[in-house]
ZAMARGU-4260 file (C-alpha; in steps of 0.2 Angstrom, whole numbers, plus 5000, padded with zeros to 4 digits):
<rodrens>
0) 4436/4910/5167 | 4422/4898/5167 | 4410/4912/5155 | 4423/4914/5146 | 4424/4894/5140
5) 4405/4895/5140 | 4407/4909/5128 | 4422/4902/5117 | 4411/4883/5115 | 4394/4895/5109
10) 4404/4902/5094 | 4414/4886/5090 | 4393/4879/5087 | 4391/4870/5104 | 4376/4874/5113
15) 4385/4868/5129 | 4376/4883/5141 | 4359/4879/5134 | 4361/4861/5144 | 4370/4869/5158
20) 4355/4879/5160 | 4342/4864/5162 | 4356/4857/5173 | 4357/4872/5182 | 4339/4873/5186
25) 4337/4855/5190 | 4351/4859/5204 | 4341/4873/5211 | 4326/4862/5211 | 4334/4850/5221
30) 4343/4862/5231 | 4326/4870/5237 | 4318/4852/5240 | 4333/4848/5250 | 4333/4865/5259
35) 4318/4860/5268 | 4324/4850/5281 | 4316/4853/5298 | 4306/4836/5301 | 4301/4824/5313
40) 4303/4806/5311 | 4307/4789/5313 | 4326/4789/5306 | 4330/4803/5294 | 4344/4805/5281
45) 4355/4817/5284 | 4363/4831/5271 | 4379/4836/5273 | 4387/4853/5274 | 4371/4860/5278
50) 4362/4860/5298 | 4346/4851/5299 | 4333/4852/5313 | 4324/4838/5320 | 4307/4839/5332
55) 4300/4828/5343 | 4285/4830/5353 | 4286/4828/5373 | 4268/4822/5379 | 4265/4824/5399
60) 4273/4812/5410 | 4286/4806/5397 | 4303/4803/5405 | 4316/4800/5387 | 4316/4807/5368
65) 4326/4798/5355 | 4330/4805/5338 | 4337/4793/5326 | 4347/4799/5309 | 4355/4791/5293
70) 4374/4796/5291 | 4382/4792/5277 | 4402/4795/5271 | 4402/4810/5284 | 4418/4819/5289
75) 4411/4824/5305 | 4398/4825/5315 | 4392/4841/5329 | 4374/4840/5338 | 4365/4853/5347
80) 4350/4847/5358 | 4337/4863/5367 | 4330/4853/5381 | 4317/4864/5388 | 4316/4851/5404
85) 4326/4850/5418 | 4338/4837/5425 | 4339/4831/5408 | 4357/4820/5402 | 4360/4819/5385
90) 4367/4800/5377 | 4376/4803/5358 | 4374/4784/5350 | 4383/4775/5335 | 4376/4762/5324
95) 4383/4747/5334 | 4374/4755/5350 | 4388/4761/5358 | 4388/4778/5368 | 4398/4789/5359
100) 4395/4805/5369 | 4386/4809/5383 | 4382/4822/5398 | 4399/4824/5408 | 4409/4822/5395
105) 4421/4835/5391 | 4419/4834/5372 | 4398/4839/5380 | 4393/4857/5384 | 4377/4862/5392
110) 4372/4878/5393 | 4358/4880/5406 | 4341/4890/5403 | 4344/4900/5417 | 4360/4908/5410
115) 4351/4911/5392 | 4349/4931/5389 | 4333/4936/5385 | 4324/4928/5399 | 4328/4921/5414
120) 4321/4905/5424 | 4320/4896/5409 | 4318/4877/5411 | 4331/4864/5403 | 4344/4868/5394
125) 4355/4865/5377 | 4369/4851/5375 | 4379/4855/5362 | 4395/4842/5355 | 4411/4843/5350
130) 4413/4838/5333 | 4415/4817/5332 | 4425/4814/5317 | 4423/4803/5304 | 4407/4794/5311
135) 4404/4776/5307 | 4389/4778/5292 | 4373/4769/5295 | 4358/4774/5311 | 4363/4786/5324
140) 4356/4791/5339 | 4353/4804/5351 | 4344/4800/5368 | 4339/4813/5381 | 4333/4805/5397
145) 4324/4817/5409 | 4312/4815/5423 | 4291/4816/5419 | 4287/4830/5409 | 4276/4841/5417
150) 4268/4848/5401 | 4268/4846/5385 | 4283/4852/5375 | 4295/4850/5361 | 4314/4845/5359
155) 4322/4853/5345 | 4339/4845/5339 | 4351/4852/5326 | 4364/4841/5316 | 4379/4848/5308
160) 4388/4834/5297 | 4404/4838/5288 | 4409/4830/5271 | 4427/4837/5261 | 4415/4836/5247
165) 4407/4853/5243 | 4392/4858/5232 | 4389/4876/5225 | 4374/4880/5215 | 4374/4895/5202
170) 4361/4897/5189 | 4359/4906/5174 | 4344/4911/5160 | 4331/4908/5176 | 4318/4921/5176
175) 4311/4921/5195 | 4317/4935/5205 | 4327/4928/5218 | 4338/4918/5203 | 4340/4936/5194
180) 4353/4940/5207 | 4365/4926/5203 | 4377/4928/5191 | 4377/4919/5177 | 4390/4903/5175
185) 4393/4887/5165 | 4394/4873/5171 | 4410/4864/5162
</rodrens>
C-alpha cells in the first residue's frame, strides 16, 4: 500500500520519494548514533523501546555503585543489575529520592552466580525488576551497596523503558550493503 502511493504521487509529478529518501537516510543515521548505547556516566538519557547498558568501574575497597539515568514520558520501566560481588542489595530510586524497589522485594529477583550455567562458584549475582509502570520522568537511580571490593571489577546494568510510541526505520535508494536488504518504502 504505502509503494503503491509512492508510485501513484511520482507519476501525478511529485517527487515525494526523492524526499522520503533523504528522510530516510537521516533516520538511519540517527538510528546507528542512537544504536550505540553502552556508556558510563554521570546521568544518562535513556531511549526508549530499545535496552541500554550502563558500566561502572568498581575500584578495590569500594563498598556502593550508583548509576543514575534520565527518563522521560516512559510507559515503563525493567532493570537488570550483574553484580559480580557478593552480599550485594540492590536500591531502585525515583526523582524525588524515594526507594522505589529494592533487594527483598517481591517485584526484585536475584539470581546468584553460583546457580549461573556455564560456570560454577561465581561471585555476585544479577538483580533483575519487575516492570515499574509509568515512572515519574526526570533522574533515576540504581544503588548497589556491597561490602569492600576485593578486586577490581565492573557492574553492568541494563535498562528496559517502554513507551506506546513505536519507531520503525525502512529505507530506500541507499547503496551500502546492509541497507540493500531492506525493502524499499515511502514514507507518507
Amino acid at each position: 500500500m504505502m509503494m503503491s502511493r509512492c508510485f501513484t504521487l511520482k507519476n501525478q509529478g511529485h517527487n515525494s520519494c526523492a524526499f522520503a529518501t533523504v528522510v530516510n537516510r537521516f533516520v538511519v543515521f540517527l538510528g546507528l548514533i542512537l544504536s550505540s548505547t553502552t556508556v558510563t556516566a554521570e546521568s544518562v538519557p535513556v531511549a526508549v523501546n530499545m535496552p541500554v547498558t550502563l558500566i561502572e568501574e568498581v575500584k578495590v575497597n569500594d563498598t556502593e555503585t550508583e548509576f543514575s539515568f534520565l527518563i522521560e514520558g516512559a510507559d515503563g520501566l525493567k532493570t537488570e543489575a550483574v553484580t559480580p560481588l557478593d552480599g550485594a542489595t540492590f536500591q531502585l530510586i525515583d526523582p524525588t529520592g524515594a526507594v522505589v524497589l529494592e533487594s527483598g522485594d517481591a517485584e526484585v529477583s536475584f539470581v546468584s552466580g553460583e546457580d549461573i550455567q556455564p560456570g560454577s562458584n561465581l561471585p555476585g549475582g544479577i538483580f533483575s525488576t519487575e516492570e515499574v509502570a509509568s515512572p515519574q520522568s526526570g533522574v533515576w537511580k540504581i544503588k548497589l551497596i556491597y561490602t569492600e571490593a576485593p578486586v577490581d571489577t565492573v557492574i553492568v546494568t541494563t535498562l528496559f523503558v517502554r513507551s506506546k510510541w513505536q519507531v520503525g526505520v525502512a529505507s530506500t535508494g541507499i547503496t551500502t550493503w546492509w541497507e540493500k536488504r531492506l525493502p524499499p518504502v515511502c514514507w507518507f
